[in-house]
mmCIF file of the C-alpha atoms, coordinates in Angstrom:
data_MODEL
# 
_entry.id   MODEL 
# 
loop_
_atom_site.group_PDB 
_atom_site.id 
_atom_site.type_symbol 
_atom_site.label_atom_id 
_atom_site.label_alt_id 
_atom_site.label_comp_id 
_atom_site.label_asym_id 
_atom_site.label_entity_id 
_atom_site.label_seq_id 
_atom_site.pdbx_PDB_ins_code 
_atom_site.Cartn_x 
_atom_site.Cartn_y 
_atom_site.Cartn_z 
_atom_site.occupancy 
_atom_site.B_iso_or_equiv 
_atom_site.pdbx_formal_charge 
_atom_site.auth_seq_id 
_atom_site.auth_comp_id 
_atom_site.auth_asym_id 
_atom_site.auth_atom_id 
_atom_site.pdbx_PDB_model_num 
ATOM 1   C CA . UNK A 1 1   ? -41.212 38.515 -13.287 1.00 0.00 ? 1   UNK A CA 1 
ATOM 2   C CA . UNK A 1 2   ? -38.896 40.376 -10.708 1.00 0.00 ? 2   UNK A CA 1 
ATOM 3   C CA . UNK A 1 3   ? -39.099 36.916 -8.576  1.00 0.00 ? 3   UNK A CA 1 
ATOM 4   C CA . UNK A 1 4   ? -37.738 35.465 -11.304 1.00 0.00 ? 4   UNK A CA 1 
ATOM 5   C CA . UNK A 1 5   ? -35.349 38.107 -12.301 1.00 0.00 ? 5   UNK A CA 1 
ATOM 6   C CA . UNK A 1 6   ? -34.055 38.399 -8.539  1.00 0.00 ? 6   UNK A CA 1 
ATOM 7   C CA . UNK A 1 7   ? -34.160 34.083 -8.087  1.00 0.00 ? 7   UNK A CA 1 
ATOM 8   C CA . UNK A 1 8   ? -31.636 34.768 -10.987 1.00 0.00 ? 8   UNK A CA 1 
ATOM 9   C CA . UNK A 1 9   ? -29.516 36.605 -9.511  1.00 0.00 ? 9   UNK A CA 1 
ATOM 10  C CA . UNK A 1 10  ? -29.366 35.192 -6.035  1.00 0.00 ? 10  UNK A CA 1 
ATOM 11  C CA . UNK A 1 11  ? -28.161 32.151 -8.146  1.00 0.00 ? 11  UNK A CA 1 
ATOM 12  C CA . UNK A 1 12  ? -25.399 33.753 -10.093 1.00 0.00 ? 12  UNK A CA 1 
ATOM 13  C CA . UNK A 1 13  ? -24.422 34.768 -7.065  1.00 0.00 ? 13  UNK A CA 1 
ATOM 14  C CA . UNK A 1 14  ? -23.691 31.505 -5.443  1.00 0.00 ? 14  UNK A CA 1 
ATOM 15  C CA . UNK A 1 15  ? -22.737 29.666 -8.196  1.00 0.00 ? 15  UNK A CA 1 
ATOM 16  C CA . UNK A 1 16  ? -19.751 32.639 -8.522  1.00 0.00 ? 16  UNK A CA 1 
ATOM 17  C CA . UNK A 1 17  ? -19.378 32.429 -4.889  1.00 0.00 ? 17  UNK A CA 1 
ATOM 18  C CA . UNK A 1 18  ? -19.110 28.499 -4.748  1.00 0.00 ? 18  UNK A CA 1 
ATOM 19  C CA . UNK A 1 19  ? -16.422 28.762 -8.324  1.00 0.00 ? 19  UNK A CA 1 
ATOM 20  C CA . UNK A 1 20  ? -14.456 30.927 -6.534  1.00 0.00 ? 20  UNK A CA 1 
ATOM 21  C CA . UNK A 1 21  ? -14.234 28.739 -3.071  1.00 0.00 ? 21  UNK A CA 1 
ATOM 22  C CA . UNK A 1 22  ? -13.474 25.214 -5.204  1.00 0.00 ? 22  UNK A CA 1 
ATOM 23  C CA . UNK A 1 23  ? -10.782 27.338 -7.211  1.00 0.00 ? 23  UNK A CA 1 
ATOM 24  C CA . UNK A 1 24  ? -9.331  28.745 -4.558  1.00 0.00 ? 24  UNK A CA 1 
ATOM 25  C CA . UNK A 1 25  ? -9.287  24.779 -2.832  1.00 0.00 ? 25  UNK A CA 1 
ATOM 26  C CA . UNK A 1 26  ? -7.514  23.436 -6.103  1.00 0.00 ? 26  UNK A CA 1 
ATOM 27  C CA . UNK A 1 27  ? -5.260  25.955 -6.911  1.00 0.00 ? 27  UNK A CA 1 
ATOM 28  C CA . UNK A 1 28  ? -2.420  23.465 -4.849  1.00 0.00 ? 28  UNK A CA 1 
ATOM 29  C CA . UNK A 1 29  ? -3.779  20.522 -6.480  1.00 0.00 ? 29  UNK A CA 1 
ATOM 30  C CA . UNK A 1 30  ? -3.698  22.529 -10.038 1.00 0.00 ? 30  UNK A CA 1 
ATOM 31  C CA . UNK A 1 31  ? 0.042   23.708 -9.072  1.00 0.00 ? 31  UNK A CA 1 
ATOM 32  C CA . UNK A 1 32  ? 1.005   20.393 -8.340  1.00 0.00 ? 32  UNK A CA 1 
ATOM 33  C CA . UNK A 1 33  ? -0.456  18.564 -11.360 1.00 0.00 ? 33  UNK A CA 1 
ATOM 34  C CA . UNK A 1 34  ? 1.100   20.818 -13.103 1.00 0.00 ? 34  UNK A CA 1 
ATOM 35  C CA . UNK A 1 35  ? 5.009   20.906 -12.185 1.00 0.00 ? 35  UNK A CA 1 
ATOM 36  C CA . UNK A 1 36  ? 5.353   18.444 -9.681  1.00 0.00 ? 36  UNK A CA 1 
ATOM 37  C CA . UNK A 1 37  ? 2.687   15.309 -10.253 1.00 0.00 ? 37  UNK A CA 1 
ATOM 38  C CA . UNK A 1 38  ? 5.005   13.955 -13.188 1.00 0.00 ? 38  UNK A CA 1 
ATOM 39  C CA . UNK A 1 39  ? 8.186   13.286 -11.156 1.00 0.00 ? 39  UNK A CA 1 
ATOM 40  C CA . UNK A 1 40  ? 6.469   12.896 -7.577  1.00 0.00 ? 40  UNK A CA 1 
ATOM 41  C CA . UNK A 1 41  ? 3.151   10.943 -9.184  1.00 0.00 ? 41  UNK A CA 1 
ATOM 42  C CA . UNK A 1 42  ? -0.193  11.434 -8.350  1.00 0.00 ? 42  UNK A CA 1 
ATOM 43  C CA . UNK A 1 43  ? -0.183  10.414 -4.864  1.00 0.00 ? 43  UNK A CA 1 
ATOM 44  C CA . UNK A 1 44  ? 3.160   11.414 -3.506  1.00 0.00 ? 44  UNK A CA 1 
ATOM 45  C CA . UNK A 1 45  ? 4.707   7.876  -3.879  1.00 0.00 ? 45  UNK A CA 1 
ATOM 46  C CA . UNK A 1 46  ? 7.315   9.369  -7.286  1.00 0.00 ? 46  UNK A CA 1 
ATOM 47  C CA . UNK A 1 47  ? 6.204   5.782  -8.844  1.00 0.00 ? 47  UNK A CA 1 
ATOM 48  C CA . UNK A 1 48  ? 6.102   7.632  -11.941 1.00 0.00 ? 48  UNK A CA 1 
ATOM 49  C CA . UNK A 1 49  ? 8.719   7.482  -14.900 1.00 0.00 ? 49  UNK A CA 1 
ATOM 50  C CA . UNK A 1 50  ? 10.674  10.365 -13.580 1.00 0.00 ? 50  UNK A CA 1 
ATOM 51  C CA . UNK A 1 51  ? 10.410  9.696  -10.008 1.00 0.00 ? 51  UNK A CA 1 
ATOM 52  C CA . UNK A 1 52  ? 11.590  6.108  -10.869 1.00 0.00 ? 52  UNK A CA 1 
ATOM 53  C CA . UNK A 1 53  ? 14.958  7.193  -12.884 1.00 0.00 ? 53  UNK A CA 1 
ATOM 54  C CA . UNK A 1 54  ? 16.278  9.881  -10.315 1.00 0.00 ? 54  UNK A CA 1 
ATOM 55  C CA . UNK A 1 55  ? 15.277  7.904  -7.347  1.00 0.00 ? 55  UNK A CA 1 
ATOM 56  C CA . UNK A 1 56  ? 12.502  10.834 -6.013  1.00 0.00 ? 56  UNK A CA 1 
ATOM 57  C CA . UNK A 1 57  ? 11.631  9.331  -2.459  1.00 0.00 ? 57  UNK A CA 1 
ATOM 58  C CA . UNK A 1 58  ? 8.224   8.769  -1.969  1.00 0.00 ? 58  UNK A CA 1 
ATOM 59  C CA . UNK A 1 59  ? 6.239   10.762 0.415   1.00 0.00 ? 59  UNK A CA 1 
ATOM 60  C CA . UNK A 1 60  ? 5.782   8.095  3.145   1.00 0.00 ? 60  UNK A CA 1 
ATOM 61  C CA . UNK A 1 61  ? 9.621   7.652  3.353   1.00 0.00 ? 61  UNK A CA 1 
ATOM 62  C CA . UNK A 1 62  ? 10.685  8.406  7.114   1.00 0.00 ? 62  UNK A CA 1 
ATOM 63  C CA . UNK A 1 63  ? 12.943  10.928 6.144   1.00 0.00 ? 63  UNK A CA 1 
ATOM 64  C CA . UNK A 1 64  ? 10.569  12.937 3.962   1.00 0.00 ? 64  UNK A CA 1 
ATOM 65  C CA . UNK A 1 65  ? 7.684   12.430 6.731   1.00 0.00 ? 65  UNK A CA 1 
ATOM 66  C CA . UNK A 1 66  ? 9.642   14.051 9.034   1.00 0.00 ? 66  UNK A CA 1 
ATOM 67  C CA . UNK A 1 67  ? 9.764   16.948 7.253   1.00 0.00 ? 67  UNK A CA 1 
ATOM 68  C CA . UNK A 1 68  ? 8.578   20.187 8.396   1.00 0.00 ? 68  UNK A CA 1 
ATOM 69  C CA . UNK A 1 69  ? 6.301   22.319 5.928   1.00 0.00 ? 69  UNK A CA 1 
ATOM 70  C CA . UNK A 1 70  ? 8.829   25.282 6.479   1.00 0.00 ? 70  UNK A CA 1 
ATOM 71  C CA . UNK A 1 71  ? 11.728  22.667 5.160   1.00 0.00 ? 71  UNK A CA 1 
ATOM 72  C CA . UNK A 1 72  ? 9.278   21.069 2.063   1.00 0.00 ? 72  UNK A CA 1 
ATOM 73  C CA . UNK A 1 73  ? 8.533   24.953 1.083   1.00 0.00 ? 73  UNK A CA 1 
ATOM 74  C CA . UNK A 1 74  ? 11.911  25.411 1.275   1.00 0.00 ? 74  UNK A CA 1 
ATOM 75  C CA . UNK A 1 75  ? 13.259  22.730 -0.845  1.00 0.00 ? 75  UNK A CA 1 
ATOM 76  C CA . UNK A 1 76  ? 10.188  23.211 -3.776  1.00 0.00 ? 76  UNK A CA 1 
ATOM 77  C CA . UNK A 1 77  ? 11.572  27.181 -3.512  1.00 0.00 ? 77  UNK A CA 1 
ATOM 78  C CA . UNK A 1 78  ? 15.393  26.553 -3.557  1.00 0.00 ? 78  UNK A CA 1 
ATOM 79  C CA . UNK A 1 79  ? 15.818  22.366 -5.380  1.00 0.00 ? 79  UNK A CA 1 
ATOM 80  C CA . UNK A 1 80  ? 18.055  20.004 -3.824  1.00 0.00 ? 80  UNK A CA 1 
ATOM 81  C CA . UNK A 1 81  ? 19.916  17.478 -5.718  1.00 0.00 ? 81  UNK A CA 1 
ATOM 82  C CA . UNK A 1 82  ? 18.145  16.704 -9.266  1.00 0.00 ? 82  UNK A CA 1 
ATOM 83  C CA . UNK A 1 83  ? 15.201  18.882 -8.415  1.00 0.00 ? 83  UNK A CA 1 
ATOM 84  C CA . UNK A 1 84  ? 14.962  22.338 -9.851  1.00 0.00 ? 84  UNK A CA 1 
ATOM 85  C CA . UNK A 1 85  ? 14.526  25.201 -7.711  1.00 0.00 ? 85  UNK A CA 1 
ATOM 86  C CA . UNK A 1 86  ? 11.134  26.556 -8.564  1.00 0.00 ? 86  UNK A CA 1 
ATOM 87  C CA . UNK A 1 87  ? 11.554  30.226 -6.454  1.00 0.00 ? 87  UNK A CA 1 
ATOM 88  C CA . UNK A 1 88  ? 12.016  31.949 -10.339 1.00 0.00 ? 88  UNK A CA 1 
ATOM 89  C CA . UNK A 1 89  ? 8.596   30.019 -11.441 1.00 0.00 ? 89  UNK A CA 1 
ATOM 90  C CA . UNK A 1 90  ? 6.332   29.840 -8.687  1.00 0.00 ? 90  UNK A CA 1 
ATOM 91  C CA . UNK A 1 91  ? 5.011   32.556 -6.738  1.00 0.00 ? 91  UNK A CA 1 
ATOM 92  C CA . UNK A 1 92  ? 5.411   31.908 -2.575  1.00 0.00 ? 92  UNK A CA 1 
ATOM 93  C CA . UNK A 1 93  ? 1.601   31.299 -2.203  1.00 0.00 ? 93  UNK A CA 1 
ATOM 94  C CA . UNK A 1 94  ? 1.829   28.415 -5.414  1.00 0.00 ? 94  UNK A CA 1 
ATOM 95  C CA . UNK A 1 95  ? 4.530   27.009 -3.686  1.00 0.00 ? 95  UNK A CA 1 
ATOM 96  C CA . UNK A 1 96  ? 2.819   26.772 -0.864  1.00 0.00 ? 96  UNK A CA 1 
ATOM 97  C CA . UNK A 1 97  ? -0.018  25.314 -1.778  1.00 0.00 ? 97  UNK A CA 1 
ATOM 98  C CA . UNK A 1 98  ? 1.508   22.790 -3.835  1.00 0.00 ? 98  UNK A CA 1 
ATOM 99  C CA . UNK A 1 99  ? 3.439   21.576 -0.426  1.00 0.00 ? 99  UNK A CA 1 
ATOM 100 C CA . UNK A 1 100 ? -0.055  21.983 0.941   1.00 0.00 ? 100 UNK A CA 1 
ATOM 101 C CA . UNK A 1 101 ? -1.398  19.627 -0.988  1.00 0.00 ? 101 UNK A CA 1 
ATOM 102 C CA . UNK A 1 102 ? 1.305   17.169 -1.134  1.00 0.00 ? 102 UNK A CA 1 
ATOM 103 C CA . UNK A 1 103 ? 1.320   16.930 2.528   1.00 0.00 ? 103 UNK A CA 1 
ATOM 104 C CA . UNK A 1 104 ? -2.537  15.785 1.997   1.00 0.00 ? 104 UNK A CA 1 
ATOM 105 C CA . UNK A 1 105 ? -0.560  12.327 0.952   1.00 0.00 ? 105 UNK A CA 1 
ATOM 106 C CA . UNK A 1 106 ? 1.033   11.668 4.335   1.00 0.00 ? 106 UNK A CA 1 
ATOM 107 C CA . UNK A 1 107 ? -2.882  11.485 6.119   1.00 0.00 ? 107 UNK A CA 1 
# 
């Protein structure tokens, strides 16, 4: 019985342990589905609606490849042109991850 009990636990523990590691992988990918998929599409290309009508540039045009993570952050935290500035919506470490994961598009 206190096998069982302690088999259990030891399980609890790593399926807690493994939630918390895959949430804490997607939180970029959540961030990005959520405000930034529907005008940049799913992969970065801004083939969507949205990204059609204002002309978003994909993510393997030259100029955004070039790009530094310091200058994506910075345009995601301050807008340029039609995009919104999202430093009143997303915390630093969303906005981060969200450029995180969008940079997973140029590999």
């Amino acid at each position: 019985m206190a096998t069982r009990i302690r088999s259990g636990a030891v399980l609890a523990a790593f399926v807690c342990l493994g939630s918390a590691v895959i949430f804490a992988q997607t939180s970029g990918e959540a961030t990005y589905k959520q405000r930034c998929q529907s005008c940049h599409g799913p992969t970065g290309r801004a083939d969507s609606g949205p990204g059609l009508v204002f002309k978003v540039k994909p993510i393997t045009d030259p100029t955004v490849k070039k790009l530094t993570e310091a200058e994506m952050i910075g345009l995601v935290r301050d807008g340029k042109g039609k995009m919104q500035p999202f430093k009143d919506e997303l915390t630093s470490s969303q906005i981060k991850a969200s450029t995180d994961y969008l940079r997973t598009f140029l590999k």
